[in-house]
N, C-alpha and C positions, 0 to 999 in steps of 0.2 A: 393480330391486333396492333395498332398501332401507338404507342406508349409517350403518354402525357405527364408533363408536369405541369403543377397550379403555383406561384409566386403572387403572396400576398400578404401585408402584413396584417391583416386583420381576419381573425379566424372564420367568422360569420361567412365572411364573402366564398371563402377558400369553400366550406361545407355548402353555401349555398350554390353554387358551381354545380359540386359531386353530386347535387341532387335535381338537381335543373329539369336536367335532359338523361338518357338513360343511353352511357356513353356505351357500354359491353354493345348493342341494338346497331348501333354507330360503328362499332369497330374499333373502339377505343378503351384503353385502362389508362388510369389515373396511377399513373407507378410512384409516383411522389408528390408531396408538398413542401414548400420553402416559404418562413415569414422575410425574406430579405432577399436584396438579388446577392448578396453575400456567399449568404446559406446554398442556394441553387449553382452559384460558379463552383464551389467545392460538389457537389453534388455530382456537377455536369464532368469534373475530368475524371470523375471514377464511372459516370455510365452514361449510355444512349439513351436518347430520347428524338421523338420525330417530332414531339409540339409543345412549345414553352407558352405557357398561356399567363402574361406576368402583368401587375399593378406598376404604373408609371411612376407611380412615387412614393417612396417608402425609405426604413431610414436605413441607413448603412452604405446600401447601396440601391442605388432607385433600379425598374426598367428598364430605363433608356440605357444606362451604367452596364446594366448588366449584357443588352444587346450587343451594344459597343464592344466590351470587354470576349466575349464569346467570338467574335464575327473576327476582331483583329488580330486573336490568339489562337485562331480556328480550331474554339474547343469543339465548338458543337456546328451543324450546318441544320440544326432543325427549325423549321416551321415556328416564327415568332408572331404571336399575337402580344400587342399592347392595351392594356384597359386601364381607361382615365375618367375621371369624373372631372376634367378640365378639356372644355373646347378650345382649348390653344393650337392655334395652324403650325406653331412654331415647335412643337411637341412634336406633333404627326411629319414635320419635315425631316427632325432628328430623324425619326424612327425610320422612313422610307430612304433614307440614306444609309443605313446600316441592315438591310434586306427586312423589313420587318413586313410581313404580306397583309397585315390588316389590323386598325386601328378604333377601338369600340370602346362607346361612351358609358358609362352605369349608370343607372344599374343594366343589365343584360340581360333584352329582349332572347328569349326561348326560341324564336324562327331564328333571328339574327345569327346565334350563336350554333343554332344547327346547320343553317348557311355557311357560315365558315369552317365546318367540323368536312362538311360534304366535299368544300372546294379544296381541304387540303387532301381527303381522301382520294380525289381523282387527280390531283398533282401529284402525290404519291405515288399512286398506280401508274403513272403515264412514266413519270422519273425509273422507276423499276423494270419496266417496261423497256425504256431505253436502254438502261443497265445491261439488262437482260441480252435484247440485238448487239449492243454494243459486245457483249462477252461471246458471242456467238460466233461472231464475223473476228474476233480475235483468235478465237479457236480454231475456226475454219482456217485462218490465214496462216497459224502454227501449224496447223496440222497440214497444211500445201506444203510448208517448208521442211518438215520433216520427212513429207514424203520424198519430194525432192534428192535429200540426204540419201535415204536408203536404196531407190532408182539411181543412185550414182552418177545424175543429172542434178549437181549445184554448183554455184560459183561462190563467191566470199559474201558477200550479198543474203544468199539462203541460209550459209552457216552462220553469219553472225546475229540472224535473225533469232535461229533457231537459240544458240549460245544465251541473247540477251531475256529470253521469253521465258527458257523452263531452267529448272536448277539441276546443273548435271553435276558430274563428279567421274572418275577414273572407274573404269570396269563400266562398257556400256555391254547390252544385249540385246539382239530386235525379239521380241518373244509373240508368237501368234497362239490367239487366244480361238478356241475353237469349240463348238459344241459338238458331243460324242455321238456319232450315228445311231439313231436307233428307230427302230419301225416307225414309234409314235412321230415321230423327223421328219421320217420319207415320206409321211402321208398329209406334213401340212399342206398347205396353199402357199404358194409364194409370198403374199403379202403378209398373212401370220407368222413366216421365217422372217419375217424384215422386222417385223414389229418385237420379235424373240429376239434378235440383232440387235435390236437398239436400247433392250431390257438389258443384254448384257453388256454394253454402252455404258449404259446409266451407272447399272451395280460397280462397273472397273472405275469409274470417275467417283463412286461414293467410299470405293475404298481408299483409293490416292487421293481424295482430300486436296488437300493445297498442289499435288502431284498429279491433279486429273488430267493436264496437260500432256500427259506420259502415252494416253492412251489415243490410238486412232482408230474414225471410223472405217472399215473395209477398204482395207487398203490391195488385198487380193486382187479384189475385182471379179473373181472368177463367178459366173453362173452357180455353180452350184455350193460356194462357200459363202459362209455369212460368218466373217471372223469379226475380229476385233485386234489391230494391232500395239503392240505395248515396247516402250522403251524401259527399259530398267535399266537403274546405275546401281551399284555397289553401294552407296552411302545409305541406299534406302534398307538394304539389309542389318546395316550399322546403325541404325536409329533404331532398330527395332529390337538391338543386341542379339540376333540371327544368323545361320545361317544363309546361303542363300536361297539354297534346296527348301529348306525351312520357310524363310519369308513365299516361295513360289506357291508352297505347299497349303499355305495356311491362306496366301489368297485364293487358290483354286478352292478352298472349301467353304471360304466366305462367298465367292459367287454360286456354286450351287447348293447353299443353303437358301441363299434370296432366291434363287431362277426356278429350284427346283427341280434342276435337270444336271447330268452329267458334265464335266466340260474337260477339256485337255491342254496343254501348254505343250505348242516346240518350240525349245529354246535354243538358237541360234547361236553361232561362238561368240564367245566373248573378245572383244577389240578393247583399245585401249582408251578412245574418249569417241565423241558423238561423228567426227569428221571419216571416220571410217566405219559406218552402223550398214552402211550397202554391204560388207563382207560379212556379216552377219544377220544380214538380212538374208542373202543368197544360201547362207548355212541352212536355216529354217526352212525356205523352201528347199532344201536340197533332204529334209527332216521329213517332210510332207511326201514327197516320192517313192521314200526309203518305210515309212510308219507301217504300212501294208506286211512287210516281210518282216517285222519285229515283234515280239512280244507283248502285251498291249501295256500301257502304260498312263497313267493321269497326268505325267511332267516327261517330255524326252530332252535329251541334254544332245547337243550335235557331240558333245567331245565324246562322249557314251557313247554313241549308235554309229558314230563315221570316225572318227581319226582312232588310229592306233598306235601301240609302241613300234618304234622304227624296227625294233629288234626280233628275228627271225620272222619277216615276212613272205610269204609264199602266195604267188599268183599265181593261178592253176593257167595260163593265160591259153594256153592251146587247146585243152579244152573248154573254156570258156567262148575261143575264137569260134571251134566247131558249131558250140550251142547257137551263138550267133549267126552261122551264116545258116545252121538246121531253120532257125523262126524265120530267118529271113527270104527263105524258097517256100515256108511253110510248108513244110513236111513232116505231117505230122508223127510218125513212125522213127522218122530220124531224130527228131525232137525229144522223144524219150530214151532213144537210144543214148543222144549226147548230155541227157540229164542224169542218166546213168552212168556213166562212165565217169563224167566231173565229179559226184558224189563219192565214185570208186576212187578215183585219184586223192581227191582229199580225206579221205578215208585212209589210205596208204600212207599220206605226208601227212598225218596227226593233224589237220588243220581243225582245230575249234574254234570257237569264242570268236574272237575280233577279228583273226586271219578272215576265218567265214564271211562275216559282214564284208568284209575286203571284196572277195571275190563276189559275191552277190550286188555288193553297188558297183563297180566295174564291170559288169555285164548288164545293172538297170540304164546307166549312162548312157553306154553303145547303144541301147537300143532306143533310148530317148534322141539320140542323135539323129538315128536312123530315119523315125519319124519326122522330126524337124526338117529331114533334107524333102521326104514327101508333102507335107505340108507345115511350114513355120506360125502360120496364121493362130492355130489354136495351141493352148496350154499343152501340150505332151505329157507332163509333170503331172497334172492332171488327171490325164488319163491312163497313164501306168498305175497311178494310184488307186484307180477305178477297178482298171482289173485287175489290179492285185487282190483287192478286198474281194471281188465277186468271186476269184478264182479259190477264194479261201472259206473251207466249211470245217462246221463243228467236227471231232473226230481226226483233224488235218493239223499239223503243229505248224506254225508258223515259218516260214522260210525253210520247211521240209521240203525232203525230195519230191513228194505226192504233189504238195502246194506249188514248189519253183512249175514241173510238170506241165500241170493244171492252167498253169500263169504264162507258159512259154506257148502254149499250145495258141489259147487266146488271143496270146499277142503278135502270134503270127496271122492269123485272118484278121488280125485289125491293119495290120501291114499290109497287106493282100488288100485290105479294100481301099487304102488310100491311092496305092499304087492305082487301081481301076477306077480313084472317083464317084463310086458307088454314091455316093451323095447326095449329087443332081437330080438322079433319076427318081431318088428313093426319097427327098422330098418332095417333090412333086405327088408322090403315090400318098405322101402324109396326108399332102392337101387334101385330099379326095377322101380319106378317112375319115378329116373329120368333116367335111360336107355333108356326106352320108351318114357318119355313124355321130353324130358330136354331140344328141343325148346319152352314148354308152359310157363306160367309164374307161374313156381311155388315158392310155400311161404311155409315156417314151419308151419306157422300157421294154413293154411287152409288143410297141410297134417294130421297133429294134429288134427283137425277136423273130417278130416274124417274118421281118425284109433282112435281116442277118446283117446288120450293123452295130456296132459298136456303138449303147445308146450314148455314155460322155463323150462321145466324137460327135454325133447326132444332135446333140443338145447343145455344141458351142457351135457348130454350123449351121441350127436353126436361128438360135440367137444372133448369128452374125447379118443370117439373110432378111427377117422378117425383126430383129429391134428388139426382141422380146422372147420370153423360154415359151417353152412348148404347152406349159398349164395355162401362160396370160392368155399366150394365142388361141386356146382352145376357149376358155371364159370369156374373152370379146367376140371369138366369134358364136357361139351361146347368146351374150346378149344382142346383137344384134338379129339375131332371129325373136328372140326375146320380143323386141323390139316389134319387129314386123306382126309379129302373133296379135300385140297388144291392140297394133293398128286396123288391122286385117279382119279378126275373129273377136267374138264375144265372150271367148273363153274365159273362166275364172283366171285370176293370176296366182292361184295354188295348182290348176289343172297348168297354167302355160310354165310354169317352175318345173315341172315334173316332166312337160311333154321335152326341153331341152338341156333336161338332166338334174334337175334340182331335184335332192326329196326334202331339205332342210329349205322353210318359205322364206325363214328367216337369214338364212345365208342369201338366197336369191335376193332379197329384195336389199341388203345390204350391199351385194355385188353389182346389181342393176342402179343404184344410187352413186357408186364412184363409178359406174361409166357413164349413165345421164346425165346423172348430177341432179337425181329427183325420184318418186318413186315411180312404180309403173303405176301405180291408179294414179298420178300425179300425170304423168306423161302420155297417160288415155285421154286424160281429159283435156289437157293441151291441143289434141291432135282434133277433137272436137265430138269424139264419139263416144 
């Protein structure tokens, strides 16, 4: 609604106004009345208003007085109508000098006055409108330079951008905001995980308030991540008289009270102010590598999960080296033999707790390297993370002997197939799968399966070659048969839903609309049949 004031000295006019025209209809409340422009300047620096609708002459302080006085002291920038029962030019030239957008004789014609109610309603809209793109393309341009910041590609330029735009303070952290795997997850559609993406967008920008600046969109990047990246300082825990764990905790459970879904935060080391957020940005993803062999958790802390006390450290290093070079011939026999053995050793040298983690990220590292020297192109980090989770079942403790096992094992034929470029051959056999079979319900996963690749290795090298994951590819290529059917056959469009995989008509014809850009009885009859 948009909120009016009437300025008039005579009561009659004021009420005859309020009953004119039927402003709620309009989109309009009458939030006040003033007998003087007096009365309405006191009025106006205690509150908003979008439309002053005021009598030119009156005692104390006329109209004209009161426009003047608003416009030069920029109490108010709202929507000034004047109403005069004097046709003087010299009135109406005041008034258009001091932004007054329209000048009306009494008594007040009922169209007239809805006329100018309309024109201020769609100058309104258009102004908000601007606002709106204007805050948008300011966001986007904070959040390039933030990103900037944390890729550890910026110059003075970026930082001082970043510094002038959001309010930081001492104790920064990069913190990635993530939603927790689960079936109902893996089974969306791509485009409903974007649109889940951008719900918890919205929810992180509704909790930081004046701070929404804090949060970025997907800044990963990765295919199969739909984050949300967040800065936090220190002072935001201090305004809240919190800890920090605290403030993390209590926003993780304001977003999935709104999403209604699980979510998780790693939180990255903490640096000293914003100019160094890339070393704790690297922490986090160094958090994401490592989450697979940890304990599950709703907040991971890098200081928790990776660094330890200096004090009695113990690297099993030789048998770590062994395990490494076993994954690396992929041998599987040898594999658990040196997964046995390490566990033996550290079992021997009392290693628990944090030593542990020691040695288990010192052998994730190596073998992230490894892969990098095979192919650099895609995320490694990534894919360690992948199978570490696959390699991990109910009944399995976390970063146990059984699970490391299970994880070395796997990670050695993913080695093995890089090494051989399995890839080439085995997308090309995709293609043909779904040629032939692209009503079934096919998954990456289970084609990974059956041609024995690595499906997150499979899923960034389709995306690399063909622009798009392996469900868009399989739905375009869907509706362009789609498509053909329509042209081609007389078939009902619930039978041609079905024959290329649909059994939901309403999804089809939803899906079939963002790739025409129309529906299919829309684009049968275009075609002329």
């Amino acid at each position: 609604m948009l909120r009016v004031l009437l300025v008039d000295d005579e009561p009659f006019i004021v009420q005859g106004l309020s009953v004119l025209i039927d402003w709620e209809k309009e989109g309009y409340e009458i939030v006040a009345t003033a007998a003087d422009g007096s009365e309405a300047l006191e009025y106006l620096k205690e509150h908003t208003v979008d439309l002053i609708i005021a009598d030119i002459k009156m005692p104390v302080m006329t109209g004209i007085e009161l426009l003047e006085a608003i416009r030069k002291e920029e109490i108010s920038d709202a929507y000034f109508v004047i109403l005069s029962g004097y046709s003087d030019f010299g009135y109406a030239q005041q008034a258009i000098r001091y932004k007054c957008m329209d000048y009306v004789l009494k008594p007040v014609e009922k169209e007239e006055l809805l006329g100018i109610l309309r024109k201020v309603a769609k100058m309104s809209e258009n102004t908000m409108l601007d606002e709106q793109n204007k805050q948008r393309l300011e966001q986007a341009y904070l959040a390039r330079n933030v990103m900037s910041l944390l890729f550890g590609k910026f110059d003075r330029m970026n930082l001082d951008y970043v510094k002038n735009h959001m309010q930081l303070s001492e104790g920064v952290r990069y913190i990635d905001i993530e939603f927790c795997e689960t079936m109902e997850l893996e089974e969306q559609e791509e485009g409903e995980l974007r649109k889940l993406q951008r719900r918890l967008y919205q929810a992180c920008q509704d909790f930081l308030k004046e701070d929404e600046g804090h949060c970025i969109f997907d800044v990963s990047q990765d295919e199969k991540s739909y984050d949300i990246g967040f800065i936090y300082c220190d002072y935001m825990a201090a305004k809240q008289e919190c800890t920090e764990e605290e403030y993390l905790q209590g926003f993780r459970k304001n977003l999935e009270t709104v999403l209604q879904h699980p979510v998780h935060m790693l939180v990255g080391k903490k640096v000293a102010d914003i100019s160094a957020v890339a070393k704790s940005y690297s922490a986090s993803c160094v958090l994401k590598s490592l989450e697979a062999f940890r304990e599950k958790k709703s907040v991971y802390f890098y200081e928790e999960e990776v660094q330890i006390n200096q004090g009695g450290i113990v690297l099993c290093k030789q048998s770590l080296d062994a395990l490494i070079a076993a994954i690396e011939q992929n041998g599987k026999a040898e594999i658990r033999k040196c997964v046995d053995q390490l566990y033996e050793e550290m079992r021997r040298m009392g290693v628990t707790g944090d030593t542990m983690n020691l040695n288990i990220n010192y052998l994730l590292f190596q073998l992230i390297h490894l892969a990098t020297e095979q192919d650099d192109c895609v995320n490694q980090e990534e894919i360690l993370h992948y199978i570490s989770e696959r390699s991990f079942e109910e009944g399995i403790m976390r970063g146990s002997r059984a699970h490391l096992a299970r994880f070395a094992i796997e990670y050695g034929d993913y080695l093995t197939q890089l090494r051989k470029n399995v890839s080439r051959g085995v997308l090309a056999e995709i293609e043909r799968e779904v040629r032939e079979n692209y009503a079934e319900n096919l998954t990456l996963r289970e084609l990974s399966q059956k041609y024995y690749v690595n499906s997150a290795y499979l899923g960034q090298l389709f995306r690399k070659k063909y622009g798009v994951s392996f469900k868009e590819y399989l739905n375009n290529y869907r509706m362009e048969q789609a498509a053909q059917k329509l042209l081609r056959t007389d078939d009902k469009i619930y039978q041609i839903a079905q024959e290329v995989g649909y059994k939901d008509l309403d999804y089809f014809i939803n899906r079939f609309i963002a790739a025409k850009g129309c529906t299919p009885a829309k684009f049968r009859k275009q075609s002329g049949k």
